[in-house]
C-alpha positions as CSV (number, residue, x, y, z in Angstrom):
1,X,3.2,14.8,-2.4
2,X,3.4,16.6,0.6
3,X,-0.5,17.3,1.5
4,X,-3.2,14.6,1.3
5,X,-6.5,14.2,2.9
6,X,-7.7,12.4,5.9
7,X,-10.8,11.3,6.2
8,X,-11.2,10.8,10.3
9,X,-14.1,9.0,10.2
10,X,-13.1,6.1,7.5
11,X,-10.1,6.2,9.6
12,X,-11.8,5.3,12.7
13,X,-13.8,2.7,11.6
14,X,-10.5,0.5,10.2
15,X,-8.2,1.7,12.9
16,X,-10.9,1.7,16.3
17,X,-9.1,-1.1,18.3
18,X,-5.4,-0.5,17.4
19,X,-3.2,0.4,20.8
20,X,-1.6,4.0,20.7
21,X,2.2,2.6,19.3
22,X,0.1,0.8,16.4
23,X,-2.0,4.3,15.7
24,X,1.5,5.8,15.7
25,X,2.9,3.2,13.2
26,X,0.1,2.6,10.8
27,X,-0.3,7.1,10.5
28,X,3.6,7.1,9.8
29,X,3.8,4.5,7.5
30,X,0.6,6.2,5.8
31,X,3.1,9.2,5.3
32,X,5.9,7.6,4.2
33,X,3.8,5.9,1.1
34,X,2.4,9.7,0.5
35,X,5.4,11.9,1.0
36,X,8.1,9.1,-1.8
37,X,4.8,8.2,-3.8
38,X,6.4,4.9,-3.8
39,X,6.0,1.4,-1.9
40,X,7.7,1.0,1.8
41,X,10.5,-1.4,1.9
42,X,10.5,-4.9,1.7
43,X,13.1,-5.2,4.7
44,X,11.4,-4.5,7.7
45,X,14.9,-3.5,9.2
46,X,14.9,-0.4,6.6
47,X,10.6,0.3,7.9
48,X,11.9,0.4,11.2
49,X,15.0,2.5,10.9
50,X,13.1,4.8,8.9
51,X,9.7,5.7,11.3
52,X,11.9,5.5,14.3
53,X,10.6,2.0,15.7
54,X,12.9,0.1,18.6
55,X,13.5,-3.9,18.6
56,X,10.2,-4.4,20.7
57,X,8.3,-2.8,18.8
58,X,8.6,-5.1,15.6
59,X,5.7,-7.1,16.3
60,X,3.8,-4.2,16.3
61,X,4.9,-3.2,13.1
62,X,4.2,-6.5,11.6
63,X,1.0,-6.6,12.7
64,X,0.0,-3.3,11.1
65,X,1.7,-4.6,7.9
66,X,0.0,-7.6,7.8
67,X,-3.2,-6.4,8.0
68,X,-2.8,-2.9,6.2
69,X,-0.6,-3.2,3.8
70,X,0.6,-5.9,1.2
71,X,3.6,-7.3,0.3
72,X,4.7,-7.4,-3.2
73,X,7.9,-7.6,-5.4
74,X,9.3,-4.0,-5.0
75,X,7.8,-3.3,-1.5
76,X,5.0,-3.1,1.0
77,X,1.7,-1.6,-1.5
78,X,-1.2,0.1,0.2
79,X,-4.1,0.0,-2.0
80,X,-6.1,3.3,-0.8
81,X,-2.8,5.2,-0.7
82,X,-2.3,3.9,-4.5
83,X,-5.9,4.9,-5.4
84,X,-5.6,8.6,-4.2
85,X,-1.9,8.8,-5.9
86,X,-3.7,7.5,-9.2
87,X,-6.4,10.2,-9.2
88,X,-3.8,12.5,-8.8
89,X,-1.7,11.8,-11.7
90,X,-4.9,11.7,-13.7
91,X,-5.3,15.3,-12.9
92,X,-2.2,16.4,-13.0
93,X,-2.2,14.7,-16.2
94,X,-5.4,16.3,-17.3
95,X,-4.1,20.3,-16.1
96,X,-0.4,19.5,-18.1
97,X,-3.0,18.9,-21.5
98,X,-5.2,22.1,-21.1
99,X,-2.3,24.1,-20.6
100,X,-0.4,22.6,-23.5
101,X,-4.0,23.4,-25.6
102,X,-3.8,27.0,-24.0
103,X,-0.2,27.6,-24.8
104,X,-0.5,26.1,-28.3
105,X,-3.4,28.9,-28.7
106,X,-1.0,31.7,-27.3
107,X,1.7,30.8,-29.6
108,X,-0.5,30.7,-32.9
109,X,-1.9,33.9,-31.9
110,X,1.9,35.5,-31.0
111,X,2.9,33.8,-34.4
112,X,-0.8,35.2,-36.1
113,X,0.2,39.3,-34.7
114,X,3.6,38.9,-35.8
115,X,2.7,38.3,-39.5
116,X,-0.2,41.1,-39.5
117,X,2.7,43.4,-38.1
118,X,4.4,43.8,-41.2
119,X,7.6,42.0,-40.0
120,X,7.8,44.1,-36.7
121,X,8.5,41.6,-33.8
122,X,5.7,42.0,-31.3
123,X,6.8,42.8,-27.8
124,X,5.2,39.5,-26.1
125,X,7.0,37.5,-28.8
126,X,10.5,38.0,-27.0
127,X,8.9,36.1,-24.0
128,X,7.5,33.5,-26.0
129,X,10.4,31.4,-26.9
130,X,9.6,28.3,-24.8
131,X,7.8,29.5,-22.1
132,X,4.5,29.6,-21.0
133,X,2.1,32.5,-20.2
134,X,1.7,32.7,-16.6
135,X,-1.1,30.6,-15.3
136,X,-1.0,28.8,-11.9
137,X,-1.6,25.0,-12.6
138,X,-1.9,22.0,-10.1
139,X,1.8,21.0,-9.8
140,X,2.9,17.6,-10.8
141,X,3.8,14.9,-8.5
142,X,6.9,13.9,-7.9
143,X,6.7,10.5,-9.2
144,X,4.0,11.1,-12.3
145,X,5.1,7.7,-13.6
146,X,2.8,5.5,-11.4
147,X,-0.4,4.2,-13.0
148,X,-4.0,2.8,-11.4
149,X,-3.9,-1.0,-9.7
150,X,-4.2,-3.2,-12.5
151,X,-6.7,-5.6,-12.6
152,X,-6.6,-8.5,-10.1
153,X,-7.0,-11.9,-12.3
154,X,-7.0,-15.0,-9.8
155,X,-4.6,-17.7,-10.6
156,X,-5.4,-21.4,-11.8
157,X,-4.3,-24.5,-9.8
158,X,-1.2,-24.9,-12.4
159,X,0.0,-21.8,-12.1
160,X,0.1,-22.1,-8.3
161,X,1.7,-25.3,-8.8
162,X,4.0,-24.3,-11.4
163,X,5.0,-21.0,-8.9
164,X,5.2,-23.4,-5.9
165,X,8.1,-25.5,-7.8
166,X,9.9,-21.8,-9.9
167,X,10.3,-20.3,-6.2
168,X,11.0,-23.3,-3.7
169,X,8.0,-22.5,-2.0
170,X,6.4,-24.1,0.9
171,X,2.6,-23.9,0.0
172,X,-0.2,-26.5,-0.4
173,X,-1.6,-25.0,-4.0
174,X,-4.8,-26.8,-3.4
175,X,-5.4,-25.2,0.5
176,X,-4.4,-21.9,-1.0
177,X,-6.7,-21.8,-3.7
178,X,-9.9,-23.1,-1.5
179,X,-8.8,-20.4,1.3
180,X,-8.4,-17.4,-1.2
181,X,-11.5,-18.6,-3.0
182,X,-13.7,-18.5,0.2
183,X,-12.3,-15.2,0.8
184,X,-13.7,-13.9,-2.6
185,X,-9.9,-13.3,-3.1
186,X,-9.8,-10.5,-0.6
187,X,-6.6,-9.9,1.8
188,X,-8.7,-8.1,5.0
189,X,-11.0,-5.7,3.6
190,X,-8.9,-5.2,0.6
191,X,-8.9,-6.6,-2.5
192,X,-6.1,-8.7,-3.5
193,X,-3.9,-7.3,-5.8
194,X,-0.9,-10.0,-6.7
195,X,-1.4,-13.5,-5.9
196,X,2.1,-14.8,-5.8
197,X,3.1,-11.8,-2.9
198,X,0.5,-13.7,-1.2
199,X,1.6,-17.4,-1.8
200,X,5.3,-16.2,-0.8
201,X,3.7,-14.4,2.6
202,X,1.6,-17.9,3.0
203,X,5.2,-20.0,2.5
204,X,7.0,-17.4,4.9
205,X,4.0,-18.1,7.5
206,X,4.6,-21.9,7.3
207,X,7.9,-21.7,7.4
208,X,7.8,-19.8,10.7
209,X,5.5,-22.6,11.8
210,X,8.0,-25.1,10.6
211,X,10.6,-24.0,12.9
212,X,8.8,-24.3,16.3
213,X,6.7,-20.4,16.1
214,X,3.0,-20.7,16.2
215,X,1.6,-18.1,14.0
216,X,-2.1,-17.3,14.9
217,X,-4.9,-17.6,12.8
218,X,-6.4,-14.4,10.7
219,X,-10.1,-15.0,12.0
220,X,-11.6,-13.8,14.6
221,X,-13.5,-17.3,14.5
222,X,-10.5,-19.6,14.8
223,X,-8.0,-17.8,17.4
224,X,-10.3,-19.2,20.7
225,X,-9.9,-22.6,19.4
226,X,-6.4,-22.0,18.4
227,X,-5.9,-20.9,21.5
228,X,-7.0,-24.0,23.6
229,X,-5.4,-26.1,21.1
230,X,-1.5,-24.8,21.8
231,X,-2.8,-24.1,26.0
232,X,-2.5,-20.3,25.5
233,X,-4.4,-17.9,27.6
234,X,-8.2,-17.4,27.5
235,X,-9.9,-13.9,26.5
236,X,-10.5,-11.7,29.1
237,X,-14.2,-10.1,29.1
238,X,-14.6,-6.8,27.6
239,X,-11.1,-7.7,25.9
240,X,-11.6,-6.5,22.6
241,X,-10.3,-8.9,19.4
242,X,-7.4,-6.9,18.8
243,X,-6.4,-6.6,22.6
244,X,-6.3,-10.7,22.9
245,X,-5.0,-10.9,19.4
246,X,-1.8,-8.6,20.9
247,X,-1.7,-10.7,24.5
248,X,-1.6,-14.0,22.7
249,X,0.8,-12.7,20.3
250,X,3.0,-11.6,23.0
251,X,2.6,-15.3,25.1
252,X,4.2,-17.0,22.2
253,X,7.2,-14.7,21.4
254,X,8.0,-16.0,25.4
255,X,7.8,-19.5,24.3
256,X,9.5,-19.3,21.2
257,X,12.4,-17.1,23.2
């Protein structure tokens, strides 16, 4: 689709303490999902060629991923983006059925005249042969295919377990359940829509951990401790979360380099 709305001031309130090169990411990658109807990439590399991003600004990009978007099978999902592609379809859908009603009409009537003529072929009937009377309709999309979010169903402790072993993954089932469970199931302020893209994302974050990175923590409430636990830099008053978040970030890319 090449139009879609913007709500500025929903905008503002998720986006208020992004830096200018995140703004710039997260609206670009907001128009890639909108203008191919279809998930971003899985390979970062392919994100980055594609929105115009250099090698320093990668962190930047997973940042905004991380907390925007989530990972699945075929790609990088946004859940509003998918919402306001469903209600699409559904009325694209729903103008496609009234003007196969209407035309069905015109085409009994064309057929109704053409008896009651007394065999002579109306002059309308030559353009009826497979095409419709002129009447502007909401175009399709591009991609009418795509459906609503299914359901999200959270998993049991087996099937974690039984996932764990299938992809060589290196998760506690246990600690994942109790952490997604205290989060109501919810990735941010989004609901989450595929539990095994977030036990593969969990696994990737331990694994990074694994090899000497420290990966900080997603609340707000843990990254001061965090912080004086590994001897990383104190906030800075009237730095905002975000800001520290990005400087801490940043701190331990040095040490792992």
């Amino acid at each position: 689709m090449n139009t879609y709305e913007f709500h500025i001031g929903d905008y503002y309130r998720r986006t208020k303490n992004l830096s200018q090169i995140e703004h710039y990411i997260y609206r670009s990658l907001l128009d890639e999902c909108y203008l191919s109807e279809t998930p971003l990439p899985a390979d970062i590399r392919l994100i980055m060629r594609e929105i115009g991003l250099t090698s320093d600004q990668k962190d930047d990009l997973e940042y905004i991923l991380d907390r925007y978007f989530e990972l699945d099978d075929d790609g990088y999902h946004h859940e509003h983006v998918e919402q306001v592609l469903a209600r699409v379809y559904a009325k694209s859908e729903q103008a496609k059925e009234a003007a196969d009603i209407r035309w069905d009409k015109y085409r009994r009537k064309a057929n109704a005249s053409k008896k009651n003529a007394n065999g002579k072929r109306p002059h309308s009937d030559s353009k009826a042969n497979g095409m419709p009377p002129s009447n502007p309709l909401t175009p399709l999309p591009s991609n009418p295919k795509k459906t609503a979010t299914k359901r999200f169903v959270a998993p049991s402790l087996q099937q974690v377990k039984d996932y764990k072993q299938e992809k060589d993954l290196k998760i506690g089932p246990e600690a994942f359940i109790d952490f997604y469970e205290s989060k109501g199931w919810m990735i941010g302020k989004n609901k989450m829509r595929d539990w095994k893209s977030a036990a593969r994302g969990w696994s990737n974050r331990e694994t990074k951990q694994s090899n000497g990175k420290l990966k900080l923590p997603r609340g707000d409430e843990q990254l001061e401790s965090f912080a004086k636990q590994n001897d990383l830099p104190n906030p800075i008053a009237g730095e905002s979360f975000w800001q520290y978040r990005n400087r801490l970030n940043a701190e331990i890319e040095k040490r792992h380099d």
